[in-house]
ZATI-537961 format. One record per atom (N, C-alpha, C): x, y negated, z negated; atom name; residue number from 1. Coordinates in steps of 0.1 Angstrom, whole numbers. Layout:
// ZATI-537961
     X     Y     Z  a   k
     X     Y     Z CA NUM
...
// end
This chain:
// ZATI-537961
     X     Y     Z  a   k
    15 -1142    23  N   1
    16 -1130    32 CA   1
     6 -1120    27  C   1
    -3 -1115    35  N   2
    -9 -1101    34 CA   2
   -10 -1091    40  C   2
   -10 -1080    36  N   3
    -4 -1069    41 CA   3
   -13 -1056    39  C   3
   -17 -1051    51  N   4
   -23 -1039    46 CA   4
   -14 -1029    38  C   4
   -25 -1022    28  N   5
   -16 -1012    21 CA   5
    -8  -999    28  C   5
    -8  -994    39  N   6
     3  -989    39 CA   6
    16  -990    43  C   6
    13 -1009    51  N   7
    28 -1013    55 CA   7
    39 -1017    35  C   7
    28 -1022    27  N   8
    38 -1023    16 CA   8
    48 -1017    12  C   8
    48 -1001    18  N   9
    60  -992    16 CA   9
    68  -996    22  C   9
    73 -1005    35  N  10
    81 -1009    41 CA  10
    87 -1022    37  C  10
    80 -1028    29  N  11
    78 -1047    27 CA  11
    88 -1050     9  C  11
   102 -1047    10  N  12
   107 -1046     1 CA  12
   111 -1059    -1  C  12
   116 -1064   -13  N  13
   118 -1082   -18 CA  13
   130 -1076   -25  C  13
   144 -1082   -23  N  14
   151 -1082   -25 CA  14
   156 -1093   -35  C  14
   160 -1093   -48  N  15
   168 -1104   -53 CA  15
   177 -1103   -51  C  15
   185 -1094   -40  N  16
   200 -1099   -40 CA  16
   210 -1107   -26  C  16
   191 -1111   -19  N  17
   195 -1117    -8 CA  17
   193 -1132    -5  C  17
   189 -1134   -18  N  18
   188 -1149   -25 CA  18
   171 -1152   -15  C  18
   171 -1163   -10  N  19
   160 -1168    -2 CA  19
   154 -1163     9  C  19
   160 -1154    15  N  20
   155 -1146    27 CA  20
   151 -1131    25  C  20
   146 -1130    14  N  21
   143 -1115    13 CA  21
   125 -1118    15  C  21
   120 -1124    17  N  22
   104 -1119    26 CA  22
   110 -1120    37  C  22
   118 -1135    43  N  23
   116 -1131    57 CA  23
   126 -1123    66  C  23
   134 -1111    53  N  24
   139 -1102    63 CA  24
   125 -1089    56  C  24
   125 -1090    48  N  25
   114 -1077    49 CA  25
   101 -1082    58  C  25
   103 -1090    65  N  26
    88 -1092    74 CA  26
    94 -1086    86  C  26
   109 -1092    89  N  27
   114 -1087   104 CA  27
   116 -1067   100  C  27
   118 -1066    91  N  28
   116 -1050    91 CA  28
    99 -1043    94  C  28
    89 -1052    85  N  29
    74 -1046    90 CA  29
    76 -1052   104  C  29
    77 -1065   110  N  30
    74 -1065   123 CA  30
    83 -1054   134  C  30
    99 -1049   133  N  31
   106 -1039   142 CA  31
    94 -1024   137  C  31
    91 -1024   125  N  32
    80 -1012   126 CA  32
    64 -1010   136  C  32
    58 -1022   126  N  33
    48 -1023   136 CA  33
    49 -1025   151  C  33
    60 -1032   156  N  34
    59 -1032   168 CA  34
    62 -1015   176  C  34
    70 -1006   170  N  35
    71  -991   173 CA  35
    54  -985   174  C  35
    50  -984   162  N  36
    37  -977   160 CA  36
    27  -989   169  C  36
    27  -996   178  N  37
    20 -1006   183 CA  37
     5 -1013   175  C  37
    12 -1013   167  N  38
     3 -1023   154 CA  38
     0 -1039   158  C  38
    -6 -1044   152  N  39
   -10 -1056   157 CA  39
    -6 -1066   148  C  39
     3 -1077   147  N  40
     7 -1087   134 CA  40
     1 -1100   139  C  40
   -12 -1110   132  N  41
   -16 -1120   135 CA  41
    -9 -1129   124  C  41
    -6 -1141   126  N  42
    -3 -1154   124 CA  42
   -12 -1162   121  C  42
   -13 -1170   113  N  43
   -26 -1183   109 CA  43
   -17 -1192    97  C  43
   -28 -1202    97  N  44
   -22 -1213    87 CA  44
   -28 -1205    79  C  44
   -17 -1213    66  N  45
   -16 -1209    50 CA  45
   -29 -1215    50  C  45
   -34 -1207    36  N  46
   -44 -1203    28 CA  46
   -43 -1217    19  C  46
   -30 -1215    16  N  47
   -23 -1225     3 CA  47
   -18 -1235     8  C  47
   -19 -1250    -1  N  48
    -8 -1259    -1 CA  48
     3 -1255   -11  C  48
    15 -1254    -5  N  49
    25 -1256   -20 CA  49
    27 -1270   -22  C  49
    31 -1275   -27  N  50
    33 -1290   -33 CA  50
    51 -1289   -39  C  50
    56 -1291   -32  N  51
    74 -1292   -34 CA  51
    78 -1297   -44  C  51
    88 -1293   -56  N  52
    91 -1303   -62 CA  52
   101 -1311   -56  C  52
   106 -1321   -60  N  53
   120 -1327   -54 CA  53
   133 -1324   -54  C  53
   137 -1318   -38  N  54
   151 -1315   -45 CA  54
   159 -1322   -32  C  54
   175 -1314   -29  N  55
   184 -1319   -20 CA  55
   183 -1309   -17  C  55
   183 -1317    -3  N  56
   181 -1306    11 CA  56
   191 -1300    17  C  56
   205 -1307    16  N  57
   218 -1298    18 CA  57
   222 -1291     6  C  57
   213 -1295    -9  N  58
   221 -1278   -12 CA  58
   212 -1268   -10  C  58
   199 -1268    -9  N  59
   191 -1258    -3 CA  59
   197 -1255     6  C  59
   200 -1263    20  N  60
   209 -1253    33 CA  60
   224 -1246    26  C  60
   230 -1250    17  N  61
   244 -1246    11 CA  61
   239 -1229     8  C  61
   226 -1225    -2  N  62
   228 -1219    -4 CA  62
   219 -1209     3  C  62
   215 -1217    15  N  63
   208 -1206    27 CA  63
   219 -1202    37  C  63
   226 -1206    38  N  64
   237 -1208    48 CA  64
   239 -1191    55  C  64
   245 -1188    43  N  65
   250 -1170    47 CA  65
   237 -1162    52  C  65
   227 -1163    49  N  66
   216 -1160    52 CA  66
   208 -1163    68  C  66
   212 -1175    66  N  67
   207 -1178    81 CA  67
   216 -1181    89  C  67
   232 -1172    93  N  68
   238 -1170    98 CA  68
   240 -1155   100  C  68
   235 -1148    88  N  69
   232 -1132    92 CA  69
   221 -1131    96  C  69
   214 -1139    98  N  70
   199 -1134   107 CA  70
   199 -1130   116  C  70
   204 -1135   125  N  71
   207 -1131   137 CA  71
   213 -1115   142  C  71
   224 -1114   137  N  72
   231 -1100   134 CA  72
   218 -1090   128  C  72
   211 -1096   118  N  73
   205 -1085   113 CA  73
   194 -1081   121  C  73
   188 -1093   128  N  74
   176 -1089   138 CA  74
   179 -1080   152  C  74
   191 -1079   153  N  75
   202 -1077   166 CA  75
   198 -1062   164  C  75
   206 -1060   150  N  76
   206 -1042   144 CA  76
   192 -1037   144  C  76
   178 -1047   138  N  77
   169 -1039   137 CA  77
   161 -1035   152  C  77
   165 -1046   166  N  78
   167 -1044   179 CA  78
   167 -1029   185  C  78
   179 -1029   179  N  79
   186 -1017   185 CA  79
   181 -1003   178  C  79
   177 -1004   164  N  80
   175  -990   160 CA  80
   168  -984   165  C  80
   167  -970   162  N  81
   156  -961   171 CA  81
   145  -954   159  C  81
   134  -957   164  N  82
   125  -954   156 CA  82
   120  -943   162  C  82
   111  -929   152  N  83
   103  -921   159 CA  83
    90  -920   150  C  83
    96  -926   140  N  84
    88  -919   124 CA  84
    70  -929   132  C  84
    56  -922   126  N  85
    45  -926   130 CA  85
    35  -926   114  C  85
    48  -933   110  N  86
    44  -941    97 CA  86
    52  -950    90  C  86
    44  -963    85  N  87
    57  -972    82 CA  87
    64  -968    70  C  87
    63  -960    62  N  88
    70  -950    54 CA  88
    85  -944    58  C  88
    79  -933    70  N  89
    89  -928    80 CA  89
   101  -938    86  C  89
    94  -946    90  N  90
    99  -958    97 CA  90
   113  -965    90  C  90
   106  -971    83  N  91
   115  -976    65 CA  91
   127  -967    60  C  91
   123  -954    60  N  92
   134  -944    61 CA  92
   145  -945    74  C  92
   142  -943    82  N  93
   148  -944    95 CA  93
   155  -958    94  C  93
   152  -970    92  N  94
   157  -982    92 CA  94
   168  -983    81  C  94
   168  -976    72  N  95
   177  -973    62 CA  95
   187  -969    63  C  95
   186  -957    68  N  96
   199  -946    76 CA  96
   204  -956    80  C  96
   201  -959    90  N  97
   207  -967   103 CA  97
   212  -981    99  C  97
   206  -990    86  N  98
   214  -996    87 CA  98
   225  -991    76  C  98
   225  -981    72  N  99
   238  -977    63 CA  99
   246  -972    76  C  99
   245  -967    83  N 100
   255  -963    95 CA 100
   258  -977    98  C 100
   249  -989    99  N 101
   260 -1003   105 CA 101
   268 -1005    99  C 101
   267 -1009    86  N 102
   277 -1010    73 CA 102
   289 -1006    74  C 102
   289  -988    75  N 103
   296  -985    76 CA 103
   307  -979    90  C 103
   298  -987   100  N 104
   305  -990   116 CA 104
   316  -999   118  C 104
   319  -998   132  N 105
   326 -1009   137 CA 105
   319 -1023   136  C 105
   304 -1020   140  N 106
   296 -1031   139 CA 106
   297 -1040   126  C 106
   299 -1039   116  N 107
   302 -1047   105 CA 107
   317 -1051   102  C 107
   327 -1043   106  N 108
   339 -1045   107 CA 108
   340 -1062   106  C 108
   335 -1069   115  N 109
   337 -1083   115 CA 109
   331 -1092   108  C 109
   320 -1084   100  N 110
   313 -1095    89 CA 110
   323 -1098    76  C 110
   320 -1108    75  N 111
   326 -1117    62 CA 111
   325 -1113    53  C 111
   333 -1115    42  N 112
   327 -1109    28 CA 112
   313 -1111    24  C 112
   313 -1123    25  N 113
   295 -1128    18 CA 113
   285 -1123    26  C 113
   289 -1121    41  N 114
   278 -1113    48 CA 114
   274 -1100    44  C 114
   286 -1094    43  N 115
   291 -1078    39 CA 115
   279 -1078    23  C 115
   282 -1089    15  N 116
   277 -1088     1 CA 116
   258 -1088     5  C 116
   262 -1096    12  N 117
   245 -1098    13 CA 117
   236 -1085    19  C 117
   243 -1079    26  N 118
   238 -1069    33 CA 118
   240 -1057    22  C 118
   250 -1055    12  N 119
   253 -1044     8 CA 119
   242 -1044    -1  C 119
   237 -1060   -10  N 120
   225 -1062   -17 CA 120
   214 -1060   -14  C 120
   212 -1059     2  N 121
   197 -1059     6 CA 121
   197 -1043     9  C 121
   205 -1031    12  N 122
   209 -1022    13 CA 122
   204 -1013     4  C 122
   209 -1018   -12  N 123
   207 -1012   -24 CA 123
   193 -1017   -31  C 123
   186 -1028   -24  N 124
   170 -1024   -26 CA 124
   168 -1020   -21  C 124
   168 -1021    -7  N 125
   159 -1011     4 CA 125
   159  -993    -4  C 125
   170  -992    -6  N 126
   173  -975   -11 CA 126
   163  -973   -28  C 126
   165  -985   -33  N 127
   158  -988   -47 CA 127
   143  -984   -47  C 127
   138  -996   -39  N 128
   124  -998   -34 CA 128
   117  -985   -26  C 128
   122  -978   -20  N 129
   126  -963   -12 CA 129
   121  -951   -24  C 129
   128  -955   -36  N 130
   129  -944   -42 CA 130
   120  -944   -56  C 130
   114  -955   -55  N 131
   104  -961   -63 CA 131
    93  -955   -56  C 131
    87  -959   -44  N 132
    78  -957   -37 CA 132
    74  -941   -36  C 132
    85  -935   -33  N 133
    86  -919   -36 CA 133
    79  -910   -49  C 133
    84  -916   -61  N 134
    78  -917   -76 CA 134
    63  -920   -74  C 134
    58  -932   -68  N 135
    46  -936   -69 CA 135
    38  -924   -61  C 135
    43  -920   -53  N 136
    35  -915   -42 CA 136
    35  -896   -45  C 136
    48  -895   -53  N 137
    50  -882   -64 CA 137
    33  -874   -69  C 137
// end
């Protein structure tokens, strides 16, 4: 993945969302850039990775919760409303809002491990937020 430097402020990696923390911080730069009408191109990898050997249903076992909240979470980033005309701003805005899901009706129905996963990706976003602030101090 590369990334011009001022979308990085938005491009947070979460360890507490197990395997999907680029490709939910990509769908957060893409609901951004697509606001500020920025442009996101696609190409083949640069790299070969070379796999080591594993099983493929426990990799799905332990993607499962993850790619069952995708959906729901791309749904929320859908709906928020953006004004901010920086991915900085933006990042902020996406924050609020999804602490206002959390704590909506809209979450009411997620599962615990959904609920966990989102509360983890929640408390980097605010982490990574507040780091970025420091740097930019």
């Amino acid at each position: 993945t590369a990334l011009a430097r001022e979308v990085i402020e938005a491009y947070p990696l979460s360890p507490l969302v197990g395997r999907y923390d680029d490709i939910w911080a990509s769908y957060i730069v893409r609901r951004i850039s697509d606001h500020l009408g920025h442009v996101v191109e696609y190409g083949y990898p640069l790299v070969k990775q070379e796999r080591n050997p594993h099983n493929y249903f426990v990799d799905h076992e332990h993607e499962k919760v993850g790619l069952e909240f995708t959906d729901t979470f791309c749904e929320w980033l859908r709906k928020f409303t953006l004004t901010g005309d920086t991915y900085r701003k933006c990042f902020g805005e996406i924050i609020t809002q999804l602490q206002g899901s959390l704590a909506s009706d809209a979450s009411a129905s997620l599962k615990a491990d959904k609920r966990q996963i989102l509360e983890g990706l929640l408390s980097t976003l605010v982490a990574w937020d507040a780091t970025i602030t420091r740097l930019n101090a």
